[in-house]
C-alpha positions in Angstrom: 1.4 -69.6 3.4 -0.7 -72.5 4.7 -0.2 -73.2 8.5 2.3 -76.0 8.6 2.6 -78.1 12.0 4.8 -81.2 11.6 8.9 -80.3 10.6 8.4 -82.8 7.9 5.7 -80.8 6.6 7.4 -77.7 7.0 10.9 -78.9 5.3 8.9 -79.8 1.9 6.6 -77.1 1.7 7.3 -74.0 3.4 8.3 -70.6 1.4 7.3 -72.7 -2.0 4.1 -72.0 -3.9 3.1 -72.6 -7.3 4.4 -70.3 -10.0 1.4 -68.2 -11.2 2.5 -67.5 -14.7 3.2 -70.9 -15.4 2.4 -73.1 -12.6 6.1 -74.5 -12.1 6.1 -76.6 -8.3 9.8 -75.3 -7.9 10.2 -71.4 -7.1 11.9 -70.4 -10.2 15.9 -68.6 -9.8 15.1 -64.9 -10.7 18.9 -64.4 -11.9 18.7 -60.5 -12.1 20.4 -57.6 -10.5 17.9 -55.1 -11.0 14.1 -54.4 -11.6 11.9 -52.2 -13.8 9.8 -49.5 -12.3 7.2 -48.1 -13.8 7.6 -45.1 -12.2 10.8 -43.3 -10.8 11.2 -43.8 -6.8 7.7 -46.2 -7.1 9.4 -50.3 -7.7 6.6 -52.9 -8.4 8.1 -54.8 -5.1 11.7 -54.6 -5.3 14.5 -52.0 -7.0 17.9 -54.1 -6.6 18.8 -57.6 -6.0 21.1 -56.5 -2.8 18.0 -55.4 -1.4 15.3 -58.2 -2.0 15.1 -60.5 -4.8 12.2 -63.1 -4.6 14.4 -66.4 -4.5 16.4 -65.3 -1.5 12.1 -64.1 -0.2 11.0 -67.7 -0.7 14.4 -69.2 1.0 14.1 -66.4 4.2 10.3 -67.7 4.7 11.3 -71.2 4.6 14.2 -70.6 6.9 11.8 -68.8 9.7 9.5 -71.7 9.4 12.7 -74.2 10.2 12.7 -72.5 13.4 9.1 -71.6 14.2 10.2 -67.6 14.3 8.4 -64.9 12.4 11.5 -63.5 10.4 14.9 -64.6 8.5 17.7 -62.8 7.3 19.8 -64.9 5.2 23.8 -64.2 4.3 26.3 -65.2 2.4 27.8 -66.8 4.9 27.6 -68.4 7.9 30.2 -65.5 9.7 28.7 -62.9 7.8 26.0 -63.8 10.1 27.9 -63.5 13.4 28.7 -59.8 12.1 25.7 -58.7 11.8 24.8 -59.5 15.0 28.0 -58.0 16.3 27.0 -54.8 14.4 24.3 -54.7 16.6 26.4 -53.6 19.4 28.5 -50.4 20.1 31.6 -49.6 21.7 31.9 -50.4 25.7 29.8 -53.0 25.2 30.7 -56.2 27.1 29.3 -59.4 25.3 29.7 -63.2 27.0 30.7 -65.7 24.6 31.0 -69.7 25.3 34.5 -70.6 25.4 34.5 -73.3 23.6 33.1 -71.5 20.4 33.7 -72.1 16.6 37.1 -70.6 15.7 35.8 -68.6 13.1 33.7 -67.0 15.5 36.2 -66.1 18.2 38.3 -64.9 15.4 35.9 -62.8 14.4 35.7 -61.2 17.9 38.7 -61.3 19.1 40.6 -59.8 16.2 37.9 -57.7 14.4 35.2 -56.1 16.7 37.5 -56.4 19.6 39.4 -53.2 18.5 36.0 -51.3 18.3 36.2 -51.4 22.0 33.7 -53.9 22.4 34.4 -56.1 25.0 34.2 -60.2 24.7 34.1 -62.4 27.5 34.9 -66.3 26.9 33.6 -68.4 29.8 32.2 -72.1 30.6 28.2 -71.8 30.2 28.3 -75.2 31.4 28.9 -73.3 35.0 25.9 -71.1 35.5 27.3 -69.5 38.1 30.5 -68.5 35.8 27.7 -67.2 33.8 25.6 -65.4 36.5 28.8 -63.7 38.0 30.2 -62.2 34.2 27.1 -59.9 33.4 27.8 -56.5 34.0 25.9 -53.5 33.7 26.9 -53.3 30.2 26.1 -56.9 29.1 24.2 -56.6 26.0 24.7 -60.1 24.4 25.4 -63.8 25.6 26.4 -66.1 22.7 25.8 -69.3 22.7 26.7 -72.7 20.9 25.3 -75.8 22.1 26.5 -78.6 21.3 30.1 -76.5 21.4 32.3 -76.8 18.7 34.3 -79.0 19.0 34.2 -80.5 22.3 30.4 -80.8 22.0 29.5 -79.2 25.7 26.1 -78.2 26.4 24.7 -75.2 27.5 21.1 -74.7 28.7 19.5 -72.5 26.8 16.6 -71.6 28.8 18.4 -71.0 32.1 21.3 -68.7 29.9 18.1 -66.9 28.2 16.5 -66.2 31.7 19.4 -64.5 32.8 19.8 -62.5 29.7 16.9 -60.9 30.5 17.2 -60.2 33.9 19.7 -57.8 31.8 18.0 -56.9 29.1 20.7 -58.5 27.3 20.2 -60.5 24.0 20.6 -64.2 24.1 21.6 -65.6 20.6 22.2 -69.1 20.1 24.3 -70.8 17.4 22.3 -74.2 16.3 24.1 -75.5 13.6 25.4 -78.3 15.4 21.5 -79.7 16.0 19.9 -77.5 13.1 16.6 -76.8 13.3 15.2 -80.6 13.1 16.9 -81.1 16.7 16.3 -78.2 18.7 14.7 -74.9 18.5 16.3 -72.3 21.0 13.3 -69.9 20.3 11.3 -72.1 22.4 13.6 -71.9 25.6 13.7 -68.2 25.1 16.6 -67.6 22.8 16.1 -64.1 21.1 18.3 -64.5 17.7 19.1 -68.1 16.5 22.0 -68.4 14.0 23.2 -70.9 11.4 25.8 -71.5 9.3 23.5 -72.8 6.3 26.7 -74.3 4.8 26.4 -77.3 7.0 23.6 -79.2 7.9 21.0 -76.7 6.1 22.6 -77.1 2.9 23.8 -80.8 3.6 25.8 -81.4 0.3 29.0 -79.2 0.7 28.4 -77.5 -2.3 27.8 -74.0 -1.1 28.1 -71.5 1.7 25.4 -69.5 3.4 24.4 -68.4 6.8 21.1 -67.0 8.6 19.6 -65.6 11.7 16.0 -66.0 12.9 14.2 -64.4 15.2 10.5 -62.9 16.0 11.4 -58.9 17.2 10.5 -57.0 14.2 12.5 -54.1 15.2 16.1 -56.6 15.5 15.0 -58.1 12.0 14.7 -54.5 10.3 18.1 -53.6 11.9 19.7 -57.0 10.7 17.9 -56.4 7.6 19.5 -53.1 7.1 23.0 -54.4 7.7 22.8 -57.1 5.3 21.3 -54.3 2.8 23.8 -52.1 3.3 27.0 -54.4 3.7 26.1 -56.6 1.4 26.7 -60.0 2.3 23.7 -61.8 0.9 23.1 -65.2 -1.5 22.9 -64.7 -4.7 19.7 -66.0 -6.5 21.5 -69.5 -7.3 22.7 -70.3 -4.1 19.0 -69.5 -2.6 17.4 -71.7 -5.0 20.2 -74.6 -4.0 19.4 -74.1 -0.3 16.1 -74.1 -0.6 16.3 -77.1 -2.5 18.4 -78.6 0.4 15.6 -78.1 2.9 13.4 -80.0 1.7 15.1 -82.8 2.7 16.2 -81.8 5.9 14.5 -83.6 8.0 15.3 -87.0 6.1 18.7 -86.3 5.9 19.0 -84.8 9.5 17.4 -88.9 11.2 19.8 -90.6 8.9 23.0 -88.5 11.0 21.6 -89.1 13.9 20.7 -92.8 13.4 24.6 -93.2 12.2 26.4 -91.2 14.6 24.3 -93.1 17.7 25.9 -96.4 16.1 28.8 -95.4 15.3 29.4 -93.6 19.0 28.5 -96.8 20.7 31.2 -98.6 18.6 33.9 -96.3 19.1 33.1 -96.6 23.1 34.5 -100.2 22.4 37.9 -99.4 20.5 40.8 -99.0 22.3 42.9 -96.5 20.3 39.7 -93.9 21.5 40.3 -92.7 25.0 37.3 -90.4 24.9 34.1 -90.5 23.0 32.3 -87.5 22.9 28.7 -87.8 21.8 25.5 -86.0 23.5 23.0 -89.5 22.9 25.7 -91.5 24.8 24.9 -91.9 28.8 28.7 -91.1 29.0 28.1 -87.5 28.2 28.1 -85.9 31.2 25.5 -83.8 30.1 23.2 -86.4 28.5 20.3 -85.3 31.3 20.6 -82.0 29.5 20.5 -83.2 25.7 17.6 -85.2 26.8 15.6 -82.3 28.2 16.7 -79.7 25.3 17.5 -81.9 22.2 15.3 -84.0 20.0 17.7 -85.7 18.3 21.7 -86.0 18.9 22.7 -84.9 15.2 25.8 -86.1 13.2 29.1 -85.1 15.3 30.8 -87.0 17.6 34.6 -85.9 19.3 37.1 -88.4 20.5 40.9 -88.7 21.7 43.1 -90.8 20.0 45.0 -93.0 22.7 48.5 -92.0 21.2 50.4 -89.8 19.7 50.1 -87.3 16.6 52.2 -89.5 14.6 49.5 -92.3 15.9 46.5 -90.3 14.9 48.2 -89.0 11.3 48.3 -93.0 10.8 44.9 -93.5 11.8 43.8 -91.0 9.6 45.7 -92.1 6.6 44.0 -95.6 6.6 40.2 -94.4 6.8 38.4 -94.8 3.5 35.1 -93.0 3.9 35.9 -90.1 6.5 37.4 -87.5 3.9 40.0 -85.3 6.3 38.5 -82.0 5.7 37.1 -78.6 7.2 33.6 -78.0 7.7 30.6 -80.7 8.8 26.9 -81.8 7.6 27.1 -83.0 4.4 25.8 -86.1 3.3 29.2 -87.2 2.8 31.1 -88.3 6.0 34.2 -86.1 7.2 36.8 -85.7 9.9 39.1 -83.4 11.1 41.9 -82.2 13.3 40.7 -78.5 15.4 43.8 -78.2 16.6 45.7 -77.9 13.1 42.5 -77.4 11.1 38.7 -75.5 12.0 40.0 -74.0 15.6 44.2 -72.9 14.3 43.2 -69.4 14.9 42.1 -69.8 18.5 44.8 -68.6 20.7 47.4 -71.5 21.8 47.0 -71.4 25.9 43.5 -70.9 25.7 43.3 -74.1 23.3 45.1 -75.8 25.8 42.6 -74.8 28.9 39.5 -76.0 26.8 41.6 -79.5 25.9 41.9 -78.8 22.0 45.1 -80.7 21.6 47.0 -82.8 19.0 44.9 -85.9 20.0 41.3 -84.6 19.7 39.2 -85.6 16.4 36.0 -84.1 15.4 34.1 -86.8 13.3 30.8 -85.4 11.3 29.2 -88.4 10.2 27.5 -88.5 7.2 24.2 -90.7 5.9 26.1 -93.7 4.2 25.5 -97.1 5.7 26.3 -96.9 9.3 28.0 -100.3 9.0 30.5 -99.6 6.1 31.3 -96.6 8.4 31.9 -98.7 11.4 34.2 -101.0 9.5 35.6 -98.3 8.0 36.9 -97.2 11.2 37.7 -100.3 12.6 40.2 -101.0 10.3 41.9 -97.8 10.8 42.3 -98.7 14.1 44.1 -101.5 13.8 47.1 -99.8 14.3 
């Protein structure tokens, strides 16, 4: 592949080259479960489609280009993801986790890998010292989102990462929030960099995927060898879709940001908001931080309704672009309730020490015009 520099660049051309039978610019879909050999035990390339098949090759290529790393292991989902990573560990293990982490994730751990006597650790990041004074001797992982999900904290990567390795631990870093266009963790010394391709990868809400990246080629054969053997991998239309997706990425991923810095300032005027939660706003108290880490602020903003559930069920009721739904970075623009919705399944008391209560929002804003979503929003307010 030819060296690509510029993201824009990248987003458009990387894993794609012409077709050489025919000369078609789009990768074709090789819809097939299987492969001829010519001879037994001896494949031309590949044997099975769980294995390799070369529209998941081209999407993996692209995917480590997104994030400047030399390898790509793309899933079926965006969890499936998360336990491959977790299948990297053993039992006795003790892994540091952010504790205000996607619920699917902490699900994950707490009620599946948890029981393999694996031990996870859910701490403030924002407090290095919290995060300096939880490695043990057995620390083999610190996860990391950032922005968190949903309270949009952030962590810094690079100090996280150089303690990690102090440990010899693993520092992987969820960046679906900023996706690839934003911030790359590999360059603040991230070791595994995950994504939930469903969001702002794929960016139309009309499929689900996940991915790591990394540059170790011994962690990308391991990884490679779960998703082999487990299973959990695209299937030849959905790499095709999300490869599509990535080319425009970067387009899509300026329009987000462009919207939610609008629409963040505006709902820093409203009344029924008591907080506004937004990394580009000089509110944040971390906007030093997603100044020195972020190129962009991205598409999600968080806010408190001043009022009641009844008062935010209202709100809701009356907004006519922001569809109440789960899930976030589609060109369409969505909101929803973690307390009731994405972050149920995180347990109630410690939903209540990270402030995920019945009056927090989580907006993803999506590429319309940033002024029919401002009105749009006004007028629900108007309550």
């Amino acid at each position: 592949m030819k060296n690509l520099s510029h993201i824009d660049t990248v987003c458009v051309h990387a894993g794609a080259s012409p077709e050489e039978l025919t000369g078609a610019i789009m990768p074709p879909i090789f819809q097939t479960s299987t492969y001829v050999q010519p001879s037994p035990g001896n494949p031309k390339i590949y044997d099975y489609s769980r294995g390799g098949n070369p529209t998941r090759t081209a999407l993996e290529e692209a995917l480590a280009a997104l994030e400047k790393t030399k390898f790509s292991v793309s899933f079926s989902s965006g969890l499936a993801a998360v336990g491959a990573i977790a299948q990297l560990l053993n039992p006795n293990d003790h892994v540091i986790v952010c504790d205000d982490v996607y619920g699917g994730t902490g699900r994950l751990f707490r009620k599946l890998f948890a029981k393999y006597d694996i031990a996870f650790e859910f701490i403030d990041m924002t407090d290095l010292k919290k995060v300096e004074n939880s490695i043990k001797s057995n620390t083999k992982l610190i996860w990391i989102e950032t922005p968190t999900n949903p309270l949009l904290k952030l962590i810094d990567i690079e100090k996280i990462a150089t303690l990690a390795k102090k440990q010899n631990a693993l520092t992987v870093v969820d960046n679906t929030f900023s996706s690839p266009i934003f911030q790359n963790p590999i360059d603040l010394g991230a070791d595994i960099i995950l994504h939930s391709t469903t969001k702002y990868i794929g960016g139309h809400s009309d499929m689900v995927g996940g991915c790591l990246m990394l540059n170790d080629k011994n962690l990308a054969d391991q990884l490679k060898f779960i998703q082999f053997a487990g299973g959990s991998v695209n299937s030849p239309f959905e790499s095709f879709l999300l490869h599509r997706s990535i080319k425009t990425l970067s387009l899509r991923m300026k329009k987000h940001h462009e919207n939610a810095m609008q629409i963040a300032r505006e709902m820093e005027k409203i009344p029924l908001f008591s907080e506004v939660i937004f990394p580009g706003l000089e509110s944040h108290p971390q906007h030093s931080l997603a100044k020195k880490q972020m190129r962009g602020y991205s598409g999600m903003i968080s806010v408190r309704i001043n009022g009641d559930f009844e008062k935010l069920k209202l709100f809701l009721s009356k907004l006519k672009y922001f569809s109440l739904a789960e899930s976030l970075g589609g060109v369409e623009s969505l909101v929803n309730h973690p307390e009731t919705m994405t972050h149920a399944s995180v347990p109630e008391d410690h939903r209540k020490i990270l402030g995920i209560t019945a009056n927090l929002l989580r907006f993803s804003v999506g590429i319309e015009d940033s002024q029919d979503l401002i009105e749009d929003i006004k007028n629900a307010a108007k309550i």
